[in-house]
C-alpha positions as CSV (number, residue, x, y, z in Angstrom):
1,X,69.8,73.2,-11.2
2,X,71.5,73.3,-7.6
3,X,70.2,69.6,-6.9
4,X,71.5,68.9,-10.3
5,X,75.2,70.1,-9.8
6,X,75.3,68.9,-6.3
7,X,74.6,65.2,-7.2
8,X,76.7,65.2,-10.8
9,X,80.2,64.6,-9.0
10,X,78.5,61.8,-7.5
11,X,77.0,60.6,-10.1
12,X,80.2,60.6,-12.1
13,X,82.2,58.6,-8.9
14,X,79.6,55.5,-9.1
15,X,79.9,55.5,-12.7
16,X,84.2,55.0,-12.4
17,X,84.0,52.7,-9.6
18,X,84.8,49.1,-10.4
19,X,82.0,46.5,-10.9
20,X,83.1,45.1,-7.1
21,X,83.1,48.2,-5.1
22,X,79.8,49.3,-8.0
23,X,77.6,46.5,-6.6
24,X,78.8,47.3,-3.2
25,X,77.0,50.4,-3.3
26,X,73.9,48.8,-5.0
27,X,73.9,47.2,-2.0
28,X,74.3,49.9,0.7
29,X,71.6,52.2,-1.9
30,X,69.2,48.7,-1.4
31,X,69.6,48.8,2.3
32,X,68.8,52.3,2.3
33,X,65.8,52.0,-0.1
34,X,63.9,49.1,0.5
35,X,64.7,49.3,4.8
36,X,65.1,52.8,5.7
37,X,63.2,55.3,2.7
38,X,60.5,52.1,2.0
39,X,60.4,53.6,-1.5
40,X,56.8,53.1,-2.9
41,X,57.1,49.7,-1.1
42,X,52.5,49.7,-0.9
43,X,52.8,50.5,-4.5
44,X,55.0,47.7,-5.5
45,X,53.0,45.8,-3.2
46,X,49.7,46.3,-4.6
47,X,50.9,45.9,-8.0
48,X,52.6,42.4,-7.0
49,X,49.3,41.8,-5.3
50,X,46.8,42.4,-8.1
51,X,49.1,41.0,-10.8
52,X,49.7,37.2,-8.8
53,X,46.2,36.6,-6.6
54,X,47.7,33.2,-6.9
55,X,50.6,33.6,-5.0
56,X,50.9,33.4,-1.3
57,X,52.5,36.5,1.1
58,X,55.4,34.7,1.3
59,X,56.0,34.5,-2.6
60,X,55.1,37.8,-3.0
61,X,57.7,39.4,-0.5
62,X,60.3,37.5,-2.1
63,X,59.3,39.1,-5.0
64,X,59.3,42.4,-3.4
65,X,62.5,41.9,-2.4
66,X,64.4,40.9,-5.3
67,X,62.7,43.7,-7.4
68,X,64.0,46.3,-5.2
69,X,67.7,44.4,-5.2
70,X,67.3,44.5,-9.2
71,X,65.9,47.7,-9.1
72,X,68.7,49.3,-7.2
73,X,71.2,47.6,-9.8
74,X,69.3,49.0,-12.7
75,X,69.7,52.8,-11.5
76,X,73.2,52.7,-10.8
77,X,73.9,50.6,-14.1
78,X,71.8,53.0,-15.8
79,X,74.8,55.7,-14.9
80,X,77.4,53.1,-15.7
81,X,76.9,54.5,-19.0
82,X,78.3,57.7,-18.8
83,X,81.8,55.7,-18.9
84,X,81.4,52.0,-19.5
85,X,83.9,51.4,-22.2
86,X,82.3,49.8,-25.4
87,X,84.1,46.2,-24.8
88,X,82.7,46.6,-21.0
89,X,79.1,47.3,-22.7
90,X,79.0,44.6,-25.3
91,X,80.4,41.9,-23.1
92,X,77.7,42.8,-20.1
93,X,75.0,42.9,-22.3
94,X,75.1,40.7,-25.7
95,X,72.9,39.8,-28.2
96,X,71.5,36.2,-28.9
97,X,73.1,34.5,-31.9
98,X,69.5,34.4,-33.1
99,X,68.7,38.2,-32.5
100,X,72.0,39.2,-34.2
101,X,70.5,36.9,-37.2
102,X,67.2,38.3,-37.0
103,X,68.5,42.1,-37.3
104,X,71.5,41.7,-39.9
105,X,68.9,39.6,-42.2
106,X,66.3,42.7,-42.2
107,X,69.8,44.9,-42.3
108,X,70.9,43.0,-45.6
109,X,66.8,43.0,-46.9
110,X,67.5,46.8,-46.4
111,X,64.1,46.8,-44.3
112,X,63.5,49.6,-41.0
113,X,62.3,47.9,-38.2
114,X,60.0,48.6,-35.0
115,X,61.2,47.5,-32.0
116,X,58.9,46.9,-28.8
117,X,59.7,46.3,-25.5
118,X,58.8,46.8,-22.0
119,X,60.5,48.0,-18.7
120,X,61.7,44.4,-17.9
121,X,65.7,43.9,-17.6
122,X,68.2,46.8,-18.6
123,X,66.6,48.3,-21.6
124,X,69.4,51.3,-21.2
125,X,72.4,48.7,-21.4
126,X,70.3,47.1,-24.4
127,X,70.2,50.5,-26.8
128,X,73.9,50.8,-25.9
129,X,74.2,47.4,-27.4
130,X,72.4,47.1,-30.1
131,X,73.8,50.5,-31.6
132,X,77.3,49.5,-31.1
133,X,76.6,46.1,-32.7
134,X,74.0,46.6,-35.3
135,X,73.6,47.7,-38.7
136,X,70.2,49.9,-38.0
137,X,70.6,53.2,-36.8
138,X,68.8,52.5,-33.4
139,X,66.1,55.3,-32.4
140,X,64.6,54.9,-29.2
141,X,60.8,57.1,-28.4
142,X,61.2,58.8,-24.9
143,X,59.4,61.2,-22.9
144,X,61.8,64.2,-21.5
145,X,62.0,64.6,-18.6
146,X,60.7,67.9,-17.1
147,X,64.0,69.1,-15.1
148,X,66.4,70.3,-18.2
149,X,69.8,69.4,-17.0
150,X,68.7,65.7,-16.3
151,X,67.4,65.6,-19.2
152,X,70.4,66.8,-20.5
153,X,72.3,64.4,-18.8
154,X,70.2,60.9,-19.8
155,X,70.6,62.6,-23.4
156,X,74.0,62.2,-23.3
157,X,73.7,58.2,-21.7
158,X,71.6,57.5,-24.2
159,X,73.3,58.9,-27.3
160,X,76.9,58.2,-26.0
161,X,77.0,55.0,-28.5
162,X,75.4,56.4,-31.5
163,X,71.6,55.8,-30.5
164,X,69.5,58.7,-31.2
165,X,66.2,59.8,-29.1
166,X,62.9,60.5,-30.4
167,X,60.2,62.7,-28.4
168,X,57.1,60.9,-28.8
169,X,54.9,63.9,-29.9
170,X,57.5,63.8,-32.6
171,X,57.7,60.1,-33.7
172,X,55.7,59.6,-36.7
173,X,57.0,63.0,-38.2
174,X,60.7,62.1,-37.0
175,X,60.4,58.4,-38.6
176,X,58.8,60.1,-42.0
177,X,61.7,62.1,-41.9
178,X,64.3,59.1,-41.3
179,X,62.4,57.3,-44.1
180,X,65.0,56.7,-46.7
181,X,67.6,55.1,-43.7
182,X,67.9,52.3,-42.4
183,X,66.2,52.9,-39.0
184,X,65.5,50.4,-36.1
185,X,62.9,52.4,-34.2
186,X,62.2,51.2,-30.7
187,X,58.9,51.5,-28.6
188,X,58.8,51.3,-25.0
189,X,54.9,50.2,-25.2
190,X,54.2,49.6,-21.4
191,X,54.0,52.7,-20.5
192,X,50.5,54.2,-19.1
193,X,48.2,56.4,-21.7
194,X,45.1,58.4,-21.5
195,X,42.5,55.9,-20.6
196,X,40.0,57.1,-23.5
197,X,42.4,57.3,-26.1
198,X,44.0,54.1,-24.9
199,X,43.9,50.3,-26.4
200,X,41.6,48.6,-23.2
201,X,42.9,44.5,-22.9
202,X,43.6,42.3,-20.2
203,X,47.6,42.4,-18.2
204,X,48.9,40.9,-15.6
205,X,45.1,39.8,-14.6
206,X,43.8,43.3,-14.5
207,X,42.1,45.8,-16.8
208,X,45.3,48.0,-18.6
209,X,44.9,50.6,-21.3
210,X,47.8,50.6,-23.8
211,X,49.4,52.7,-25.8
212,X,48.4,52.4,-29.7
213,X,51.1,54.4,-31.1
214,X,53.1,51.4,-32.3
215,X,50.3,49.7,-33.8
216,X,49.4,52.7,-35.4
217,X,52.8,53.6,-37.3
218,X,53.8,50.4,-38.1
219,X,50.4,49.5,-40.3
220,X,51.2,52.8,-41.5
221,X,54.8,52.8,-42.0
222,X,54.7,48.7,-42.6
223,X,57.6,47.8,-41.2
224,X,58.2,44.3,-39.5
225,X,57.7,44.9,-35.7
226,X,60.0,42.9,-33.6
227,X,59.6,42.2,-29.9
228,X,63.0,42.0,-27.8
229,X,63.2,40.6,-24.5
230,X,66.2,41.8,-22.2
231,X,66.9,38.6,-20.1
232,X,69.3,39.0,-16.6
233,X,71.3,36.3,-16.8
234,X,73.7,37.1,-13.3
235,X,74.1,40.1,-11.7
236,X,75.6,43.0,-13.9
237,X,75.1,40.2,-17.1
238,X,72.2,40.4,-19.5
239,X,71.2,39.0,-22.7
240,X,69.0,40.1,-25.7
241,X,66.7,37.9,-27.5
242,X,64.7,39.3,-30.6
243,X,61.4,37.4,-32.4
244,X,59.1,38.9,-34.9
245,X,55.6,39.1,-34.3
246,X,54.2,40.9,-37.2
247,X,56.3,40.6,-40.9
248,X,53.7,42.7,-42.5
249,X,52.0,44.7,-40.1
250,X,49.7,46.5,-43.1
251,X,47.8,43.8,-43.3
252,X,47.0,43.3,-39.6
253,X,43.4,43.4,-38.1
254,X,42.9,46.2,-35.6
255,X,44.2,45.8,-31.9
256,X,46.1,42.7,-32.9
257,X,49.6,43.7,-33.0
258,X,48.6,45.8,-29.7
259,X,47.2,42.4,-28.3
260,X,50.9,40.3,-29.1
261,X,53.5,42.6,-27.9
262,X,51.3,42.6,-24.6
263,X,50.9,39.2,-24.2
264,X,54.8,38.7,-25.0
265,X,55.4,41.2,-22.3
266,X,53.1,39.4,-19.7
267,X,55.1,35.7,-20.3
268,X,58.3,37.3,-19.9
269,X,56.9,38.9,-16.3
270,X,55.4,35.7,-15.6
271,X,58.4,33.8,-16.0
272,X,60.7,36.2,-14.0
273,X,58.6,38.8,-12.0
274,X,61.6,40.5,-10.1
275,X,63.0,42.2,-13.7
276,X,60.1,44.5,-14.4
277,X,59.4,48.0,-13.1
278,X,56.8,47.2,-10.5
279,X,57.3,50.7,-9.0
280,X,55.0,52.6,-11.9
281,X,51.5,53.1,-11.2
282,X,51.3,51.6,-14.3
283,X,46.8,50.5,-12.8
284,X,46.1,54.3,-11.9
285,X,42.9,54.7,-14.7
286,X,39.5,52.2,-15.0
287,X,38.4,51.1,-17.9
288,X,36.3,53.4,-19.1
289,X,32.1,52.9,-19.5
290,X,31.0,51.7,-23.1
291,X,29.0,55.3,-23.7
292,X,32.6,57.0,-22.8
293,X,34.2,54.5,-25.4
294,X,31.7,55.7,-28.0
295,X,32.1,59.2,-27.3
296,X,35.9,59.5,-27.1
297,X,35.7,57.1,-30.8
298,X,33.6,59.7,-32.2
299,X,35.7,62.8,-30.8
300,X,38.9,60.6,-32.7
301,X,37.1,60.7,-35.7
């Protein structure tokens, strides 16, 4: 509570400054960061390592280096919601032509949709965006976080536009319950699960378990799953692009809609690697043995 209340007036400045003097601190915080604190700088290194055996040292500092640059933007935009006006929000952070399509042509088919994503661009700028623009009531699946008054506080980021939260203990029941609205339910899916209860595939060249929660509900809920991309055009600029993967997820084979939102995932990293959230131990678990596979399907059953 007392580190809470100390850093909230501070928290509140950055968020008023001006997009000049804003990035002026994401600079001085980058300095500090990647320089001074070396903030999990061997974990993004390992990660960067494993991911690209391809690329040489030189390549991969760069990369390094222009995560932590991003990644210092990203936090600070992140509080840029407590007071970004809705014109400021829309205009840094639009929707393709295409995506807007996409979502007012399932709007107008009254259909729910799922959303998937990954931590790659500003997914926090992207919820504002898509609630103040589309016709879905946006839902986005979150952990809490363990210290109550920040979670108090990213509440109130997150909902200031209209977008409601979702614990994800509570997402099937909650999307049940939301069943007769029109609902645009979004999955954060690259986040790291229990290795025996996870989906095992190949990321980033390396053995990753995945969470099956949005296969899962969509075969059961059947509603088109959608992956968006969160693209950073310039500094302080992004843009959202949209694509379906799966119309009629029901009648999807096992591990395959899993499978594509990966994959979509891993091209986007490919193609820009300083956007995603190389920080996360997202590699901490192994596989696990085929006779723990067995066991831990027959303990599901």
């Amino acid at each position: 509570m007392l580190t809470y209340y100390i850093l909230l007036p501070f928290i509140y400045l950055i968020s008023l400054l001006p997009f000049p003097l804003f990035y002026g601190i994401c600079d001085i915080m980058f300095v500090l960061l990647y320089y001074v604190i070396g903030y999990r700088k061997k974990v993004v290194l390992q990660n960067l390592q494993n991911a690209f055996p391809e690329k040489s040292p030189g390549e991969i500092e760069r990369i390094r280096r222009q995560f932590y640059r991003y990644f210092c933007d990203l936090l600070l935009e992140t509080f840029k919601t407590l007071t970004i006006s809705r014109e400021a929000a829309i205009r840094r952070c639009k929707l393709t032509p295409e995506a807007q399509a996409l979502f007012d042509r399932y709007a107008a088919e009254n259909r729910s949709i799922i959303i998937v994503m990954g931590h790659y661009g500003n997914w926090e700028w992207a919820g504002n965006t898509f609630s103040l623009q589309g016709k879905h009531h946006l839902y986005v699946v979150y952990h809490p976080l363990t210290n109550k008054y920040f979670n108090g506080l990213m509440y109130r980021m997150r909902t200031r536009f209209g977008t409601g939260l979702i614990a994800m203990k509570d997402t099937f029941r909650d999307m049940v319950a939301h069943k007769s609205e029109l609902d645009a339910t979004a999955f954060i899916a690259d986040q790291t699960p229990a290795p025996n209860s996870a989906y095992w595939t190949t990321f980033l060249n390396q053995d990753t378990p995945v969470f099956q929660g949005t296969e899962k509900i969509a075969r059961k809920m059947n509603y088109p799953v959608v992956y968006v991309r969160v693209q950073r055009v310039k500094r302080g600029y992004y843009e959202i692009s949209a694509r379906t993967l799966f119309d009629q997820p029901a009648a999807t084979k096992d591990g395959e809609i899993t499978t594509a939102h990966t994959q979509a995932l891993e091209q986007d990293i490919c193609a820009q690697p300083a956007y995603w959230l190389w920080s996360h131990r997202r590699w901490k678990h192994q596989r696990p043995t085929p006779a723990k596979e067995v066991t831990a399907a027959a303990s599901a059953i």
